[in-house]
C-alpha positions as CSV (number, residue, x, y, z in Angstrom):
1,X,4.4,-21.9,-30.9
2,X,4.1,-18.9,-33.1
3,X,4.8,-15.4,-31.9
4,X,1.2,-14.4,-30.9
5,X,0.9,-16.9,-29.2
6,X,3.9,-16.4,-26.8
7,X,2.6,-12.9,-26.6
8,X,-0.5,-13.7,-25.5
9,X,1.0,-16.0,-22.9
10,X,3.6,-13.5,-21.5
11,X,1.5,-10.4,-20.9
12,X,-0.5,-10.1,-17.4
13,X,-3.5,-10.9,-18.5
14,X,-7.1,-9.2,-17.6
15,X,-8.2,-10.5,-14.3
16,X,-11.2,-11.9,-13.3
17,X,-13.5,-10.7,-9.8
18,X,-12.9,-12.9,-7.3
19,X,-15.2,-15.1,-6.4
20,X,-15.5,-14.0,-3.1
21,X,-14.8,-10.3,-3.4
22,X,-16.2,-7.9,-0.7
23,X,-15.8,-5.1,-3.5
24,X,-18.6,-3.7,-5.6
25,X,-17.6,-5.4,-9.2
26,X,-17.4,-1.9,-10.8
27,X,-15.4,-0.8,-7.6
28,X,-12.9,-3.9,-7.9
29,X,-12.4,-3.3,-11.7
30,X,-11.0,0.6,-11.2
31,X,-8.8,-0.5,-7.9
32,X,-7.1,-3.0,-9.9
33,X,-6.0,-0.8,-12.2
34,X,-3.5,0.5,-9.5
35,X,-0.3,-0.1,-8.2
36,X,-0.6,-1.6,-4.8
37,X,2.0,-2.8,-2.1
38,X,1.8,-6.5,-1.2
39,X,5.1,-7.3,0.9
40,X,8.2,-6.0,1.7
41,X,11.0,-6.7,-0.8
42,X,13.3,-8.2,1.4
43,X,10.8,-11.2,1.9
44,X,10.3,-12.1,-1.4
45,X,13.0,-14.4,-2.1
46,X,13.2,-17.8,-3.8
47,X,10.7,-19.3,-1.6
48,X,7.3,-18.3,-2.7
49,X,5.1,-16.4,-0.7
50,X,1.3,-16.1,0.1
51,X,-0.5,-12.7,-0.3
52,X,-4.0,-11.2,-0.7
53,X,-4.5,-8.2,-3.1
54,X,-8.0,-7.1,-3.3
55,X,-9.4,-10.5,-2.4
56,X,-7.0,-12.6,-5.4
57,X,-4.7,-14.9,-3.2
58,X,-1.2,-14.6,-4.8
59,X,1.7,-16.1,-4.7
60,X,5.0,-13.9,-5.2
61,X,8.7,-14.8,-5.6
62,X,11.7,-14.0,-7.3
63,X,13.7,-15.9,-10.3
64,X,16.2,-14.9,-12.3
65,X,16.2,-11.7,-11.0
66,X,12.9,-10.7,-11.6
67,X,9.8,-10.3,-9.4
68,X,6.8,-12.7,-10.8
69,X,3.4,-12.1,-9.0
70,X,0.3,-15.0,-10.0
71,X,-2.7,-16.1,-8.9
72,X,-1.9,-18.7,-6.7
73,X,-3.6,-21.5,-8.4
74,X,-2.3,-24.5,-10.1
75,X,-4.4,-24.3,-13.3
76,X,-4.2,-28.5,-13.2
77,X,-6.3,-29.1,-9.9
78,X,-6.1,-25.7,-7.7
79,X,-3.5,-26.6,-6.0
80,X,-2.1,-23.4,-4.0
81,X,1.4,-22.3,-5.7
82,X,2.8,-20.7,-2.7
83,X,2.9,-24.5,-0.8
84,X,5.5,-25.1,-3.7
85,X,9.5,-24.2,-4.2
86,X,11.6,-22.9,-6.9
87,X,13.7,-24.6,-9.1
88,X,15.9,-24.5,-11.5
89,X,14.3,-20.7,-11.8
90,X,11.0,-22.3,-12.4
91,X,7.9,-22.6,-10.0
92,X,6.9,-26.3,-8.5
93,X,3.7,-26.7,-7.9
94,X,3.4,-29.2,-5.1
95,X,0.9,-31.6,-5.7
96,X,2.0,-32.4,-8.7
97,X,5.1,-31.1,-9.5
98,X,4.0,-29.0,-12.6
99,X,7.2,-26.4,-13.0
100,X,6.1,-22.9,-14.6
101,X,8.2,-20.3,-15.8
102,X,8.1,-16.7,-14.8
103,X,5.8,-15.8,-18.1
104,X,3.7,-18.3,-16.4
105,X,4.0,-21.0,-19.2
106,X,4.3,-24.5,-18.0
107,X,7.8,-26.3,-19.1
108,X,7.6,-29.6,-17.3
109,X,5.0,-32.3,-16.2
110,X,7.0,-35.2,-14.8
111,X,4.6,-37.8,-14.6
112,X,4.9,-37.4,-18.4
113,X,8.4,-36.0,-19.2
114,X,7.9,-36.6,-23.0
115,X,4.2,-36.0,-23.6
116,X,2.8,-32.6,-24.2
117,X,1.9,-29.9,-22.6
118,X,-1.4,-28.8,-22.9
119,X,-1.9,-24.4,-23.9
120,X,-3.9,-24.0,-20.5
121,X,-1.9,-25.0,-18.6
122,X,-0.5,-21.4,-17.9
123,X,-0.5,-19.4,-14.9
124,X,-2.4,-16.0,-14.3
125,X,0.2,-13.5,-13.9
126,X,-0.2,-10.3,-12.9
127,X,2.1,-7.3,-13.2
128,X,5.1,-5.9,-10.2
129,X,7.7,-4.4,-9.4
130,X,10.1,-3.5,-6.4
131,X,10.4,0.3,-5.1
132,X,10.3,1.8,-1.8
133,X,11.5,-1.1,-0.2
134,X,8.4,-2.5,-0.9
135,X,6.7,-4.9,-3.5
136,X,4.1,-3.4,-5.5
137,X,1.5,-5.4,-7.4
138,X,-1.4,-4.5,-10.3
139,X,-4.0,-6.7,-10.9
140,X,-5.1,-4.9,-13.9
141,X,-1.7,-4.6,-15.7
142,X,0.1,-1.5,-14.1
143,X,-1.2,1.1,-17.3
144,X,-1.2,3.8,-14.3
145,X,2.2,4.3,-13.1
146,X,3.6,4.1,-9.4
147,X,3.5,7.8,-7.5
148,X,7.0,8.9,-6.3
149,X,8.2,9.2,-2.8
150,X,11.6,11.3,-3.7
151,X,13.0,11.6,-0.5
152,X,13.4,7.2,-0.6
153,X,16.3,7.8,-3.1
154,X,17.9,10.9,-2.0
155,X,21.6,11.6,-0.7
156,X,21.8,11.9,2.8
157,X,18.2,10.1,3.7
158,X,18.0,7.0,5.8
159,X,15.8,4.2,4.6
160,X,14.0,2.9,7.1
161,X,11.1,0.3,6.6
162,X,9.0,-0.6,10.2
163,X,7.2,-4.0,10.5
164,X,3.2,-3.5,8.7
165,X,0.2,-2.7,10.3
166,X,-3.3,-5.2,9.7
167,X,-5.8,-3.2,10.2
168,X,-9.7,-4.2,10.0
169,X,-11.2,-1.0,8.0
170,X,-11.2,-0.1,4.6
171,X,-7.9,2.0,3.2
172,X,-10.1,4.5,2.4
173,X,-10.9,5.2,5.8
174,X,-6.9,4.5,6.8
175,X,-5.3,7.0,4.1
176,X,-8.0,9.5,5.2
177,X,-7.2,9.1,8.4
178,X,-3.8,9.8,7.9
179,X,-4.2,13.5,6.0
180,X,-6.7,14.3,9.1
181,X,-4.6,17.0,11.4
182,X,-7.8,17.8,13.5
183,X,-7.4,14.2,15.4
184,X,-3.9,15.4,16.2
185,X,-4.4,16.7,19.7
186,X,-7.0,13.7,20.4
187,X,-6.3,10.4,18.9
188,X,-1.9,11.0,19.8
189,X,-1.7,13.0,22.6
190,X,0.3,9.6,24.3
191,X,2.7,9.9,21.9
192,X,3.1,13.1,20.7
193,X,0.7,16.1,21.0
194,X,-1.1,17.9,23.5
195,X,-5.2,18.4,24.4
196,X,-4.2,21.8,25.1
197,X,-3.1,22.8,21.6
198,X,-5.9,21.2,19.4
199,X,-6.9,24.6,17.3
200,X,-6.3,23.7,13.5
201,X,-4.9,27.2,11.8
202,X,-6.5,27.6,8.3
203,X,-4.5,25.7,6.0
204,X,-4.5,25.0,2.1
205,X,-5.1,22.3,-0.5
206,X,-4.5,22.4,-4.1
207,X,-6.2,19.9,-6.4
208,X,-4.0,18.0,-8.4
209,X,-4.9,15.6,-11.3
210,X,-4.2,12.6,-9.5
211,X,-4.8,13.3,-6.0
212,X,-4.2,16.5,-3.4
213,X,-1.7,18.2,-1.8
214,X,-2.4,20.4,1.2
215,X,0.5,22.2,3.5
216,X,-0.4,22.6,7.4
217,X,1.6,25.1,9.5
218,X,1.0,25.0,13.1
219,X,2.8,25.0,16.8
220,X,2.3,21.0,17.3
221,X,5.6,19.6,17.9
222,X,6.3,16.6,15.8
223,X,8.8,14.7,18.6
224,X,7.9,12.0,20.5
225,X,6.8,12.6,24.4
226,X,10.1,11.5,25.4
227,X,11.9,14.3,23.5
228,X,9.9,16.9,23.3
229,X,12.7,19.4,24.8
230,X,14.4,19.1,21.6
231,X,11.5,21.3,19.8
232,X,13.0,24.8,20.3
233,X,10.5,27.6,21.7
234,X,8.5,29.0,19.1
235,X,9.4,26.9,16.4
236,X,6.2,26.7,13.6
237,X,6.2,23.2,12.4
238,X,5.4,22.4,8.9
239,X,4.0,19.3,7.3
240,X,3.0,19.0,4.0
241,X,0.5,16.3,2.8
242,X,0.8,14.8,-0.9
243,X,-1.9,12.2,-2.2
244,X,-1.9,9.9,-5.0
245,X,-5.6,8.3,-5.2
246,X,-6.6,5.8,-4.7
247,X,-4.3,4.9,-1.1
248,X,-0.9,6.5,-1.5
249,X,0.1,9.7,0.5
250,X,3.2,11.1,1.4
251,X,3.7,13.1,4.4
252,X,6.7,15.1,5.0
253,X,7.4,17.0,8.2
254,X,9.9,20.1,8.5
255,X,12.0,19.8,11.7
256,X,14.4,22.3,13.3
257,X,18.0,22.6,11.9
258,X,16.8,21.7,8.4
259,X,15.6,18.2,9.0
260,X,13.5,16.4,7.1
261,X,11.4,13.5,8.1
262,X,9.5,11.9,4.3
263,X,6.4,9.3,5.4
264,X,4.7,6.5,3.2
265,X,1.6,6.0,3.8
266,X,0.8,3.1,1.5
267,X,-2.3,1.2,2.6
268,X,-3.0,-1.9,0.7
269,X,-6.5,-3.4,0.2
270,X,-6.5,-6.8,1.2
271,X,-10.1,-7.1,1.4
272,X,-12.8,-4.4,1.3
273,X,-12.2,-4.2,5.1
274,X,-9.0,-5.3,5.9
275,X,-5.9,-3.2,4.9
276,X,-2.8,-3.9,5.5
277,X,-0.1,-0.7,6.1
278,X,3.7,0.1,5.1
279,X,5.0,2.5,6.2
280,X,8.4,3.5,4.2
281,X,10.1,6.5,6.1
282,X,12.9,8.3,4.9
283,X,14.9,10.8,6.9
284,X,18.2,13.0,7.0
285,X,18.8,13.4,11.0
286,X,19.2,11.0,14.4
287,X,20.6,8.5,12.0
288,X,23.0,7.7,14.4
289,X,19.7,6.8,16.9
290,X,18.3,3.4,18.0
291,X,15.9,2.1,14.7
292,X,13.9,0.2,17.2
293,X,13.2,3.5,18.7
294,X,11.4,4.6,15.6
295,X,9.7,1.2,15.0
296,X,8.3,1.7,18.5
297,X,7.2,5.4,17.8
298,X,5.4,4.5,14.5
299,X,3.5,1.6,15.8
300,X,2.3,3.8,18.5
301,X,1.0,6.3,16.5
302,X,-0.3,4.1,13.9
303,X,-1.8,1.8,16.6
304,X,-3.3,4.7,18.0
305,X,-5.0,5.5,14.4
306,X,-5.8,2.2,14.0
307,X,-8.2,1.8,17.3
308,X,-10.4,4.5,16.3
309,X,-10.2,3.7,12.8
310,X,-11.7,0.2,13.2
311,X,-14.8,1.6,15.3
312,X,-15.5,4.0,12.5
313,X,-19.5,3.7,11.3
314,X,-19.9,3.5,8.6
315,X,-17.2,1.4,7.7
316,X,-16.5,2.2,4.6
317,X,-15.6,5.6,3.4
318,X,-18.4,7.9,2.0
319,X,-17.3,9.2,-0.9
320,X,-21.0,11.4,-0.9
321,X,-19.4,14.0,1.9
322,X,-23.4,14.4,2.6
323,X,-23.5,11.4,4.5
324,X,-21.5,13.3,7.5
325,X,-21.0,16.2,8.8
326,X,-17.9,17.8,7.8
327,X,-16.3,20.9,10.1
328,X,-13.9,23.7,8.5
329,X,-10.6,21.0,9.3
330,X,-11.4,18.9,6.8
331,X,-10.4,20.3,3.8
332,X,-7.9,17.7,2.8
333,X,-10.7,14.9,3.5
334,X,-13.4,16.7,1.6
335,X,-10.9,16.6,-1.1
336,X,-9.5,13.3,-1.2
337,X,-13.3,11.7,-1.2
338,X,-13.5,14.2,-4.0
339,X,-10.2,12.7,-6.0
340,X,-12.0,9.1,-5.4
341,X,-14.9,9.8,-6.7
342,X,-13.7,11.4,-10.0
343,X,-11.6,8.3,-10.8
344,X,-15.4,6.6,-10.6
345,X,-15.7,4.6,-7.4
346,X,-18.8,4.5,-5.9
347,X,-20.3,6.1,-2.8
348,X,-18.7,3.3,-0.4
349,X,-17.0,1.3,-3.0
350,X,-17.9,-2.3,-1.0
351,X,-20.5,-3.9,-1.4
């Protein structure tokens, strides 16, 4: 096999629409071009594993200390790869026992050990990598890098990585959910706010090239219910908003004494209404507290989103901020549907 060759089967190739994407084509095309979180590291192991990225059915696994990501379809009769094992560093396919290696090559056909291998018979590989606890996948090669979430790698912060979300509504409509601060006093006041403190004090956001940042000052207490005499009188709270388009925002919350709580919020497409949500949190106080506690706080709140969220009409996000009615607390939404639209999507980027 001569060099090109090899080259041409060892880099991700260009993928192909699904065949039953919900996306507008156009739409699909610019999302893929993305880095997009697909399962949590830890998971992905030897045994292969079954995911959906914008409608492709993968299959992802480690071997040989790498992460490989594929469409998970035997390329000799469709069988689906993530039925199959690993061995020997190579992956089985289990219908027939074709073995592929991580470029995706085929090395062995044992129903005819000697004969050879035909050129298509080569998996659809796609690019990822591991970061954030996560596992982060690009169907269109990973040309645009992966935003940072600093606080994930810095001395003194606890990692901390509660179970995902499903949710059935577009990650448009989740990740804008998320920036919103008017729904504070509404949509949480079970878990942590209060009807009777629901005015939202100007705040600013500054365009950035790839997304927004907007920082929001105000009296609303970021503790739980349950300890909300740990807030001390008076204190102003501080959160501070960061978007990468198209679903990756950071969220980081100033608490008393210096601490510093660092959200993910990494919604990943899984279909044009169906997103699936990690949540990576990084922190440098209670470490010595109860995780479950937190996992229970952050699927409250998240739950909480996730009701309303779903019941949103329309479903999809309107990137044309004509189509509703916006009020003066929406400056970070008016400008994330802004950032969307300038990377090209489309008005509700689904078909």
């Amino acid at each position: 096999m001569t060099q090109a060759q090899l080259a041409a089967l060892t880099r991700p190739r260009q993928p192909a629409i699904p065949r039953h994407c919900t996306f507008d084509p156009r739409d699909w095309e610019i999302l893929s071009r993305y880095w997009h979180p697909v399962a949590f590291a830890a998971d992905v192991q030897d045994k292969p594993l079954s995911v959906t990225l914008l409608d492709e059915a993968l299959v992802v696994y480690r071997t040989q200390g790498r992460i490989v990501a594929a469409r998970d379809v035997c390329p000799h009769r469709g069988a689906p790869l993530s039925q199959g094992w690993v061995e020997n560093g190579n992956l089985v396919c289990p219908y027939h026992g074709l073995a592929y290696e991580a470029s995706g090559k085929c090395v062995h056909i044992p129903s005819q050990p000697e004969g050879p291998i035909p050129e298509r018979l080569c998996l659809t590989t796609y690019a990822a990598q591991e970061a954030y606890g996560l596992v982060w996948v690009s169907l269109g090669g990973g040309d645009v890098s992966l935003p940072d979430f600093p606080a994930w790698n810095t001395e003194g912060y606890q990692q901390i990585l509660p179970p995902s979300i499903d949710i059935r509504a577009s990650a448009g409509r989740q990740t804008e959910g998320f920036i919103d601060v008017a729904h504070f006093a509404w949509i949480h006041h079970d878990s942590f706010t209060d009807r009777h403190n629901p005015v939202v004090p100007q705040y600013s956001v500054e365009r950035r090239p790839n997304g927004l940042r907007a920082e929001y000052v105000s009296t609303v207490s970021n503790f739980p219910k349950s300890m909300q005499h740990r807030a001390p009188d008076g204190f102003v709270w501080r959160r501070v908003f960061e978007v990468d388009v198209p679903f990756f925002a950071r969220l980081t919350v100033h608490f008393p004494e210096n601490g510093r709580l660092a959200i993910l919020n990494a919604a990943s497409p899984v279909s044009a209404r169906h997103t699936r949500l990690f949540v990576p949190i990084a922190r440098n106080f209670d470490q010595d507290l109860p995780l479950d506690d937190v996992y229970a706080f952050n699927r409250q709140v998240f739950e909480e989103d996730r009701a309303i969220v779903e019941l949103q009409c329309p479903e999809d996000l309107p990137i044309d901020r004509s189509q509703e009615a916006p009020i003066l607390a929406d400056r970070s939404s008016g400008a994330y549907r802004r950032a969307l639209g300038e990377i090209g999507l489309g008005q509700t980027y689904v078909r």
